[in-house]
C-alpha positions in Angstrom: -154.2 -174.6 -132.0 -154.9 -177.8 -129.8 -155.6 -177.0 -126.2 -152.8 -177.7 -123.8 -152.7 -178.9 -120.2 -156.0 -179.9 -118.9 -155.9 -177.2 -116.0 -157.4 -178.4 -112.5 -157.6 -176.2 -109.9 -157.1 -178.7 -107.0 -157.1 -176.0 -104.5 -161.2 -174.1 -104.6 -161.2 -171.5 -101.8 -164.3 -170.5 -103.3 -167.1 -172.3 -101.5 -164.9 -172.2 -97.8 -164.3 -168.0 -98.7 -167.7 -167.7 -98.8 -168.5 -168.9 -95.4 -165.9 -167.0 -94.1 -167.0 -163.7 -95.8 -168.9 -162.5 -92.6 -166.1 -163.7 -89.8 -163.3 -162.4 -92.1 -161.4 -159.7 -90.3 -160.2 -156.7 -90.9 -156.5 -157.8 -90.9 -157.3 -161.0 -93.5 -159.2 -158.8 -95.9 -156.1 -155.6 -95.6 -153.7 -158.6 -96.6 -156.0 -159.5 -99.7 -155.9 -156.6 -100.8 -152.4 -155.7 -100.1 -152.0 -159.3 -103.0 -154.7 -158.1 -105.1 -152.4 -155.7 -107.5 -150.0 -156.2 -109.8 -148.3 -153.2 -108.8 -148.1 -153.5 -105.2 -147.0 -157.1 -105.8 -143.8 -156.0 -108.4 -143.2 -153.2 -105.5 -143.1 -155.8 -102.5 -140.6 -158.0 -105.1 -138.3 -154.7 -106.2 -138.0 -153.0 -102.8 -137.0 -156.6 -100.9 -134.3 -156.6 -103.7 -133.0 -153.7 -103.5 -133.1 -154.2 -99.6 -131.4 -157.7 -100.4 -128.8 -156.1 -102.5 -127.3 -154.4 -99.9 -127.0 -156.9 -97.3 -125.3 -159.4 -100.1 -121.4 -158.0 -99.0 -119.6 -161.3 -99.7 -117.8 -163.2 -102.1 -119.3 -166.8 -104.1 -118.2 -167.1 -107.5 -115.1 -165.5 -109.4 -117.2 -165.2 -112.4 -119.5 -162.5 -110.9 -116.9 -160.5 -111.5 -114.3 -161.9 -113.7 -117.0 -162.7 -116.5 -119.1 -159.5 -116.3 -118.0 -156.3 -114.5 -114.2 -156.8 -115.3 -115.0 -156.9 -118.8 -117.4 -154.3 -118.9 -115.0 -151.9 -116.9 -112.5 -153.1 -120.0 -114.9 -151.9 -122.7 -116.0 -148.7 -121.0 -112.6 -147.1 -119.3 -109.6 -148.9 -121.4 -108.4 -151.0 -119.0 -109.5 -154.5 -117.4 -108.3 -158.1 -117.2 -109.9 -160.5 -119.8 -109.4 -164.5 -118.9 -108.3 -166.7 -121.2 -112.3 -167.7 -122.2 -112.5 -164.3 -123.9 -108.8 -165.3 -125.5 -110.4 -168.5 -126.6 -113.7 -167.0 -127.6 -115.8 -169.0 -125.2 -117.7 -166.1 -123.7 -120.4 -164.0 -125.4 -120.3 -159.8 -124.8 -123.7 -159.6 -124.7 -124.3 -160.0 -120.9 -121.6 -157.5 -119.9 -122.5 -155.0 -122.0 -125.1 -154.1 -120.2 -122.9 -153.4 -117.3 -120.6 -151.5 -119.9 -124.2 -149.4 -120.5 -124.1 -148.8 -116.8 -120.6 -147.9 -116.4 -121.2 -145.5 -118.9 -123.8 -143.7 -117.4 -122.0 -143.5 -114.0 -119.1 -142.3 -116.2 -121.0 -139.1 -117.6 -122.3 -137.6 -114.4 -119.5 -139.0 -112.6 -120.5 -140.9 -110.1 -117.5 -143.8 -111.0 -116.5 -143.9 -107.1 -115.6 -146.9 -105.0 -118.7 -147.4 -103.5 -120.8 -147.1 -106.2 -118.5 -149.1 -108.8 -119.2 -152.0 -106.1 -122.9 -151.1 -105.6 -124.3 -149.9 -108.6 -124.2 -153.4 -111.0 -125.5 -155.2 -108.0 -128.4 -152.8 -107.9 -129.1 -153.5 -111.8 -129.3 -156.7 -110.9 -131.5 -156.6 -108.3 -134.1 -154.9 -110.5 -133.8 -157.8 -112.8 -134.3 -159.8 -110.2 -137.2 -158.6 -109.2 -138.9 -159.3 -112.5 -138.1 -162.6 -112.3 -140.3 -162.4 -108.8 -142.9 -161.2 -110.1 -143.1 -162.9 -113.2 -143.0 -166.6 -111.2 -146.0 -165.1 -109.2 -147.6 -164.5 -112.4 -146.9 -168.3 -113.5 -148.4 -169.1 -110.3 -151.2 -167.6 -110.7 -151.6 -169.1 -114.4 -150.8 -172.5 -113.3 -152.1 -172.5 -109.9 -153.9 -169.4 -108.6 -153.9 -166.0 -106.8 -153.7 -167.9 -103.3 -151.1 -170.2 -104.4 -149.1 -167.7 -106.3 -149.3 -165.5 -103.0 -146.9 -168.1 -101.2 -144.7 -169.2 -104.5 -143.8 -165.7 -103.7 -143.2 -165.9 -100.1 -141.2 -169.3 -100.8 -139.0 -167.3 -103.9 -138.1 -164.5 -101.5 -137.7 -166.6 -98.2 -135.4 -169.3 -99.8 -131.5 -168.4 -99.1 -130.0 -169.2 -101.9 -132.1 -167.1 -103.8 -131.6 -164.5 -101.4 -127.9 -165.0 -101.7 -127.3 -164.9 -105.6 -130.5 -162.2 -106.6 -128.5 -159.2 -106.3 -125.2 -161.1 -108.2 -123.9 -159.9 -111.4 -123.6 -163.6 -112.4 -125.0 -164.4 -115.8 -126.8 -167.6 -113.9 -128.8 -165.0 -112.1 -130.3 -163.3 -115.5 -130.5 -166.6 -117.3 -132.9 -167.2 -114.3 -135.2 -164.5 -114.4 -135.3 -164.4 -118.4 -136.7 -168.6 -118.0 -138.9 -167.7 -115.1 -140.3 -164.8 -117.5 -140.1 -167.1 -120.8 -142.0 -169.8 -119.5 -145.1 -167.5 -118.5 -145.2 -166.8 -121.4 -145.1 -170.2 -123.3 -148.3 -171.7 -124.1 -147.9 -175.2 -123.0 -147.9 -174.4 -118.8 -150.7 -172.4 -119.7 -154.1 -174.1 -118.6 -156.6 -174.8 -121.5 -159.2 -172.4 -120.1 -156.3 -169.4 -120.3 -156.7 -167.5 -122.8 -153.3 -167.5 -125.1 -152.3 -164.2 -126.7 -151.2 -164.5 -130.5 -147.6 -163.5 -130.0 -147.4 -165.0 -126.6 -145.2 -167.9 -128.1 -143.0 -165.5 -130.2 -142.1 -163.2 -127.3 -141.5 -166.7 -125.1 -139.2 -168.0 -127.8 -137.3 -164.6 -127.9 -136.3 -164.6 -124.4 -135.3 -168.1 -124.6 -133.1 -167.6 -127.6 -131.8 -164.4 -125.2 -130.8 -166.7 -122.4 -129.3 -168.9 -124.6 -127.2 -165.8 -126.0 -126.2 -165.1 -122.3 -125.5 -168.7 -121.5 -125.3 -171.0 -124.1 -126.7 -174.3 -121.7 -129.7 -172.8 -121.2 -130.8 -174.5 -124.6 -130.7 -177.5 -122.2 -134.7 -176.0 -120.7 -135.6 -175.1 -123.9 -134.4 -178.1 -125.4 -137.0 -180.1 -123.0 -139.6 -177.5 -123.6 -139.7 -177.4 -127.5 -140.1 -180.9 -127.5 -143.1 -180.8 -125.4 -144.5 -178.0 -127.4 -143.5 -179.9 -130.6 -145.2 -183.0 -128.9 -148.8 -181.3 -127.9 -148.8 -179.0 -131.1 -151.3 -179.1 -133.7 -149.1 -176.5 -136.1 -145.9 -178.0 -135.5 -144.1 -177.0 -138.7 -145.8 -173.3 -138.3 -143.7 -173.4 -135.0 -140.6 -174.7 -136.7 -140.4 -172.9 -139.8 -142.4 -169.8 -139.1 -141.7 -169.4 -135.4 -138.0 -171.5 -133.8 -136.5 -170.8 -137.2 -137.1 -167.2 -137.6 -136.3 -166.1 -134.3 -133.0 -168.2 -133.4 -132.1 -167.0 -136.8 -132.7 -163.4 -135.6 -131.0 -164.1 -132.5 -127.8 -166.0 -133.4 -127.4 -163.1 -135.8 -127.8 -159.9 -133.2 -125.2 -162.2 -130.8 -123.0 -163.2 -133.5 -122.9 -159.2 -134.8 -122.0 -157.9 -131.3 -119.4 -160.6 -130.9 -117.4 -160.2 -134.1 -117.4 -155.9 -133.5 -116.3 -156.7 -129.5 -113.5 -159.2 -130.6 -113.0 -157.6 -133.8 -113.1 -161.2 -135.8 -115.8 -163.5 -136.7 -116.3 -165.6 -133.4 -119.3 -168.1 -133.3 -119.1 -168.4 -129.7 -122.0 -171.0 -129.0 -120.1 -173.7 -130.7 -116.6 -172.6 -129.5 -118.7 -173.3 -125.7 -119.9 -176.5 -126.9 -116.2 -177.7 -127.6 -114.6 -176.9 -124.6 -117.6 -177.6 -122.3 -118.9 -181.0 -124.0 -117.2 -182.1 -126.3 -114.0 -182.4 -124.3 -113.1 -182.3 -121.1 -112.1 -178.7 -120.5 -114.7 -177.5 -117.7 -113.4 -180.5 -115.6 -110.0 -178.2 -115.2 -111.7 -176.3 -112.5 -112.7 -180.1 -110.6 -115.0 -182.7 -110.4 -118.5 -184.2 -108.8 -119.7 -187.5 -109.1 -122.5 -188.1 -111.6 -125.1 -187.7 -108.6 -124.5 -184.6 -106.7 -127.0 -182.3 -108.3 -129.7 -184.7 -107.1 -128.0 -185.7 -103.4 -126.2 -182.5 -102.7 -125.9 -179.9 -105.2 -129.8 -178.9 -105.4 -131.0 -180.0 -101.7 -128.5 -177.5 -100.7 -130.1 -174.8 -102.6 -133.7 -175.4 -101.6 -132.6 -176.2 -98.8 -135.5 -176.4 -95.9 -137.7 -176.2 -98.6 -137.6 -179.9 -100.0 -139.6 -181.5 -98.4 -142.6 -178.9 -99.0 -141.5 -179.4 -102.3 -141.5 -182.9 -103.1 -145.3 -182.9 -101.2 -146.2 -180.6 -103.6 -145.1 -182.4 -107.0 -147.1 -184.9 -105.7 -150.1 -183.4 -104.8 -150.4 -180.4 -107.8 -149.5 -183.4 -110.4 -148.3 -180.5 -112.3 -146.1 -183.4 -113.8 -144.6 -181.3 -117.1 -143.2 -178.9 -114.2 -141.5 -181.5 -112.3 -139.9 -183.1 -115.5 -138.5 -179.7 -116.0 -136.8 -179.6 -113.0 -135.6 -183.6 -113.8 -134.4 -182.9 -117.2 -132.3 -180.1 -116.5 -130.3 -181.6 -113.4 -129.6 -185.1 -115.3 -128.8 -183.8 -117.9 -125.9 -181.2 -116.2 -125.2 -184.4 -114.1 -123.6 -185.9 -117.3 -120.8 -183.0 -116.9 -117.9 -183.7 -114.9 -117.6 -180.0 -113.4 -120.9 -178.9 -111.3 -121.3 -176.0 -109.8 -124.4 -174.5 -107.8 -125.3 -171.7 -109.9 -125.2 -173.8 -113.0 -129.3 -175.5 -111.8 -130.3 -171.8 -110.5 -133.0 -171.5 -113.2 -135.2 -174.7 -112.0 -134.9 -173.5 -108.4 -138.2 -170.8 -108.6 -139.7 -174.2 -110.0 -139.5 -175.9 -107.7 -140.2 -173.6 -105.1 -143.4 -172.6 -106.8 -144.4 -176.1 -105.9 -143.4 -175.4 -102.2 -145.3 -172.5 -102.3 -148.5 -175.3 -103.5 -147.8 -176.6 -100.4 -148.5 -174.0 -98.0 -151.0 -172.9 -99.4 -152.5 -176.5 -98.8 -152.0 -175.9 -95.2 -153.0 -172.5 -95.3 -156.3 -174.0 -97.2 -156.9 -176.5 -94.0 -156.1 -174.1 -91.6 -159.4 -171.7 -93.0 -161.5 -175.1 -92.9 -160.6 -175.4 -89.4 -161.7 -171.8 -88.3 -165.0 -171.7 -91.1 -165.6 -175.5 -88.6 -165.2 -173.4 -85.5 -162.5 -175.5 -84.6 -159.6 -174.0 -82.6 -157.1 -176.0 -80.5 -154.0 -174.1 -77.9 -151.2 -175.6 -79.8 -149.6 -173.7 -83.0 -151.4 -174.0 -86.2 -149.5 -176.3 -88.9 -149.3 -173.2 -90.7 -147.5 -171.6 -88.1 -145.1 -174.2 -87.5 -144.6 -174.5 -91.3 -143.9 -170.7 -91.1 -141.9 -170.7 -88.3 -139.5 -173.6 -89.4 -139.1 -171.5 -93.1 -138.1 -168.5 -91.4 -135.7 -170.2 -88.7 -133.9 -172.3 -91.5 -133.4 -170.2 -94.4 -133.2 -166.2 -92.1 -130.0 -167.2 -90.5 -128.7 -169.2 -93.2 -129.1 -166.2 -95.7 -127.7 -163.5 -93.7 -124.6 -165.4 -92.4 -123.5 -166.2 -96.1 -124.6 -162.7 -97.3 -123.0 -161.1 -95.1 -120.1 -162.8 -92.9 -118.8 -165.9 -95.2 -116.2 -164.8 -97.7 -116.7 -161.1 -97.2 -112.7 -160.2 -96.6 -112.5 -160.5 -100.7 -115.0 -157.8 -100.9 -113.6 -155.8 -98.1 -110.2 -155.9 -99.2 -111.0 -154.2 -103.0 -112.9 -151.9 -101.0 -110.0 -150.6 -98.6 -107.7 -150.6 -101.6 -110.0 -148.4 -104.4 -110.5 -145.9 -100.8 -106.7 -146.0 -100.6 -106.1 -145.8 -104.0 -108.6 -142.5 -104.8 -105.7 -140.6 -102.1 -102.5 -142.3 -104.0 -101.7 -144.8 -101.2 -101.5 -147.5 -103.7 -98.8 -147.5 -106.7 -98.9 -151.6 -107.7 -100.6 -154.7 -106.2 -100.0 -158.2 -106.1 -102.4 -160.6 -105.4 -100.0 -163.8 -103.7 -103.7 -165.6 -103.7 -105.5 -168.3 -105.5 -106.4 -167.3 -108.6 -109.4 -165.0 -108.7 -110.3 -164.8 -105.0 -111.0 -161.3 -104.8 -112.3 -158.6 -107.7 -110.2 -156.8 -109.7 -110.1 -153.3 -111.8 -114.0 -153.3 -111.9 -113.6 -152.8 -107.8 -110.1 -150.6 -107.5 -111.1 -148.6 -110.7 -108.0 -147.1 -110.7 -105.4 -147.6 -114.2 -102.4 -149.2 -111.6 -100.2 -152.1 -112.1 -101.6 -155.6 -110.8 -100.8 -158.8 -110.3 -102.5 -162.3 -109.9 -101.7 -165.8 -110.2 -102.6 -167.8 -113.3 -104.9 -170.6 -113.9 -105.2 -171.0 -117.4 -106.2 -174.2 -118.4 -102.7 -175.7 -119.9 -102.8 -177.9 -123.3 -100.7 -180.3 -121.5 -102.4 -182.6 -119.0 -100.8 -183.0 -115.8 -99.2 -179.4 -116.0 -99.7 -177.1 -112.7 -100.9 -173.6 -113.3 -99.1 -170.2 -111.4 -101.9 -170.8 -108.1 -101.3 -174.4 -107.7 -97.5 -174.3 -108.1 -97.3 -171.4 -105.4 -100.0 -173.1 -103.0 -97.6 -176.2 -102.9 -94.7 -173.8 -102.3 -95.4 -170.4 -101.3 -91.8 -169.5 -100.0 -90.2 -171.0 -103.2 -92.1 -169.8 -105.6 -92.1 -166.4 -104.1 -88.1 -166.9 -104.0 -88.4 -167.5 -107.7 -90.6 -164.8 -109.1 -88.6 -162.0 -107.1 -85.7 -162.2 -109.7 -88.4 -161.0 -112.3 -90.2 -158.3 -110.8 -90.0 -155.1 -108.9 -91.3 -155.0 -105.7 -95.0 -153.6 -105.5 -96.0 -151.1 -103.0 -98.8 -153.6 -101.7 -99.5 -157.7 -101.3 -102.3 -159.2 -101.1 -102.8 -163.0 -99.2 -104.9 -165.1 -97.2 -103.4 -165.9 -93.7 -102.1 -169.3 -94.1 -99.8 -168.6 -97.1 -98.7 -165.4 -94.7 -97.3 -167.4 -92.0 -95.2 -169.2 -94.5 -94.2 -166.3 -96.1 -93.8 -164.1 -92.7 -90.0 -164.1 -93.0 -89.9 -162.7 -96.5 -92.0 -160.6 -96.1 -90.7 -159.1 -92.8 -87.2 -158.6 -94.3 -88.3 -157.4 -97.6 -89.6 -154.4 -95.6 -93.0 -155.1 -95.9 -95.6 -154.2 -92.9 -98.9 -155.6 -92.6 -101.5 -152.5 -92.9 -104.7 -154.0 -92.6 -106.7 -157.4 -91.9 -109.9 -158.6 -92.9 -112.0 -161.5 -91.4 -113.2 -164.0 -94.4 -114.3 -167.0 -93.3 -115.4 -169.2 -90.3 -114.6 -172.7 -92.3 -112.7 -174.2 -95.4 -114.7 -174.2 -98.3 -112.2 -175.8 -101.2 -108.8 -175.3 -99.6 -107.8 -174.8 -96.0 -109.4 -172.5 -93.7 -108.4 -168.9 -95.2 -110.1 -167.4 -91.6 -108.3 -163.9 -92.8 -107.3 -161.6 -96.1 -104.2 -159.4 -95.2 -103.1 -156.3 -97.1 -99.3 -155.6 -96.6 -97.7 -152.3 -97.3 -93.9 -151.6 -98.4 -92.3 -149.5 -96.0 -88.8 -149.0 -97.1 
């Protein structure tokens, strides 16, 4: 096989190590150590997830649990709300069936409560997440080295965004760590003097076909990534025929199985995503970007304080192929009209490992300084670099973890507590559709409500949530001739105010108000989420 990647190791502590080898304290050569393991390295990753995991208490993306829990809850205890994807045949089973496996388990030795129905997939998840920590330190160490590698990890578990969607049930967040684990495994961002294993290339193409199982544009990596390995191999129609062929085969087969027993009818789902997704406008239901805002919003955003250690970094490593990763992936998701964060979460550790390059430059001139004898008053670069991380991203992570958009959260939480001591008989949720979780959080078999957002065949049409957003008191006015009253609403405070009167003489009380937000994100400021209680 032709050798791949001329690997240069730009950064040699070697020869400034060795001076220092005498003056090295006792705290410099504890934290070697500490670094030098495997083990204690994947233990630092898991027990900072499952730390993380319990201070992420807020609400991002509807599909965490619309798209996952909610339809593993379906599969497991009978009853669940599917969206109109599953209807459509747009979404795979494979990635919430392995919340169904954990639902099962709490099932058996009972321990289906409220608090750990909300806890418990979360916790998976952090797990996974940790493996994908670990693994990127590995890829460091490959592409880079130890030192490196030892603040690609710092950078990964610093960064907020990361911080924020780890311990998520989103299928974003495993596609992530099953790419960060594939391309460790994949020969070409192996350096020439690595040794390869055999099979290293099989298992890599396995957990690529995986992620695309889970999310079928994750092909867009692997896309970039078969081509250079189609480009720099000497046995390229061994890796077609014997290799790609084989194994998507295998894979597409395992999906498409699980799919047709879940839904019961032959379902190809990959190319049912590929129709509404690309090859019409469907996705841009849910709104719009322009073309450029993964490159001048969308991703600076989520690296956030980190850029400009990154971009230093791509230029310094020259670990080009990486960079072109990272390039590939956001112009091609540019070309969609709908963008969302999570949908460039797997080039993120990317380009944070070449953050992590960049400390570890500073970190490098900082041990020439001291093996010089050279010590000024003033803060260290390093320390300032360190410093600014930690102020930037710290605060940032915590306030979205846990303050912004938590009321969605707190409110399923109150009503599953309620619910366990038969407070609750019905629900309806006068909010825009899919602001808060549903029968995965209450777990309790009740009546519910929600306003619709189907996508409609007709363009132009308004959906249930946008009609009663324009209107709330006359589309509340309407809907009461065709429904009996439920024993509990649900609805942000500015749609309460409007709706005050009715609800006032419709003998409805308010029981209990949770803070959500500081600011607007879409919509107007929703500041609260208020639960009110029939009375009469």
């Amino acid at each position: 096989m032709k050798q791949r990647l001329k690997t240069q190791d730009p950064i040699d502590l070697k020869p400034i190590l060795a001076e220092q080898q005498e003056e090295e304290t006792p705290k410099t050569k504890r934290t070697t150590l500490f670094f030098s393991s495997g083990k204690r390295i994947f233990g630092i990753c898991l027990t900072f997830r499952l730390v993380n995991c319990f201070l992420v208490q807020t609400y991002f993306n509807p599909d965490e649990h619309w798209q996952s829990l909610e339809v593993a809850h379906r599969i497991v205890f009978g009853y669940g709300h599917l969206t109109w994807e599953w209807q459509r045949g747009i979404r795979s089973y494979l990635h919430p069936l392995i919340f169904a496996s954990l639902y099962k388990i709490m099932a058996f030795f009972q321990l289906d409560t409220p608090w750990f129905m909300m806890k418990a997939p979360r916790l998976l998840q952090s797990i996974f997440s940790s493996f994908g920590d670990f693994y990127l330190h590995k890829l460091s160490c490959l592409i880079f080295n130890e030192h490196v590698a030892k603040w690609v990890l710092f950078c990964q578990l610093m960064n907020w965004f990361m911080f924020f969607c780890s311990p998520r049930t989103l299928s974003n967040v495993l596609e992530t760590v099953l790419t960060v684990i594939s391309l460790y495994y994949w020969p070409t961002f192996r350096g020439s003097s690595k040794k390869v294993p055999t099979d290293s290339r099989k298992l890599a193409l396995a957990l690529a076909g995986l992620a695309c199982a889970i999310r079928p544009t994750s092909a867009i990596t692997w896309l970039y990534v078969g081509l250079l390995e189609l480009f720099e191999a000497h046995d390229r129609m061994m890796f077609l025929f014997f290799e790609v062929l084989p194994i998507g085969t295998l894979v597409i087969m395992v999906t498409g199985l699980v799919d047709w027993i879940m839904y019961g009818s032959l379902v190809f789902v990959p190319l049912n995503f590929l129709k509404f997704n690309f090859l019409s406008t469907g996705g841009d239901y849910y709104g719009t970007h322009k073309w450029h805002w993964y490159f001048t919003e969308g991703f600076p955003v989520m690296i956030f304080s980190f850029l400009p250690f990154s971009a230093f970094g791509i230029h310094k490593s020259k670990q080009w192929k990486l960079f072109g990763l990272i390039v590939w992936v956001l112009g091609l998701y540019s070309i969609l009209g709908h963008k969302e964060f999570r949908f460039v979460l797997p080039v993120l550790p990317i380009a944070l490992m070449f953050a992590g390059y960049t400390l570890a430059e500073i970190d490098l001139s900082n041990k020439r300084k001291r093996s010089l004898n050279f010590s000024v008053r003033r803060p260290s670069k390093m320390q300032l670099a360190i410093f600014f991380l930690f102020a930037t991203n710290l605060p940032m992570a915590l306030y979205m973890s846990l303050v912004h958009q938590r009321g969605s959260e707190d409110v399923m939480n109150f009503l599953a507590n309620e619910a366990v001591g038969g407070e609750v008989r019905s629900i309806l949720f006068l909010t825009p559709c899919h602001a808060t979780p549903y029968y995965s959080s209450l777990h309790h078999d009740l009546p519910m409500w929600f306003l619709d957002c189907s996508p409609s065949n007709e363009k132009g049409t308004l959906d249930e949530s946008d009609r009663f957003m324009m209107d709330p008191v006359g589309f509340i006015l309407n809907m009461k001739a065709n429904w009996s009253f439920p024993s509990h609403i649900v609805l942000f405070d500015p749609q309460e105010r409007q709706l005050q009167e009715f609800l006032t003489s419709h003998s409805y009380k308010e029981l209990k108000r949770f803070f959500h937000a500081h600011f607007k994100v879409d919509k107007e400021l929703q500041a609260s989420i208020v639960v009110y209680a029939l009375t009469a």
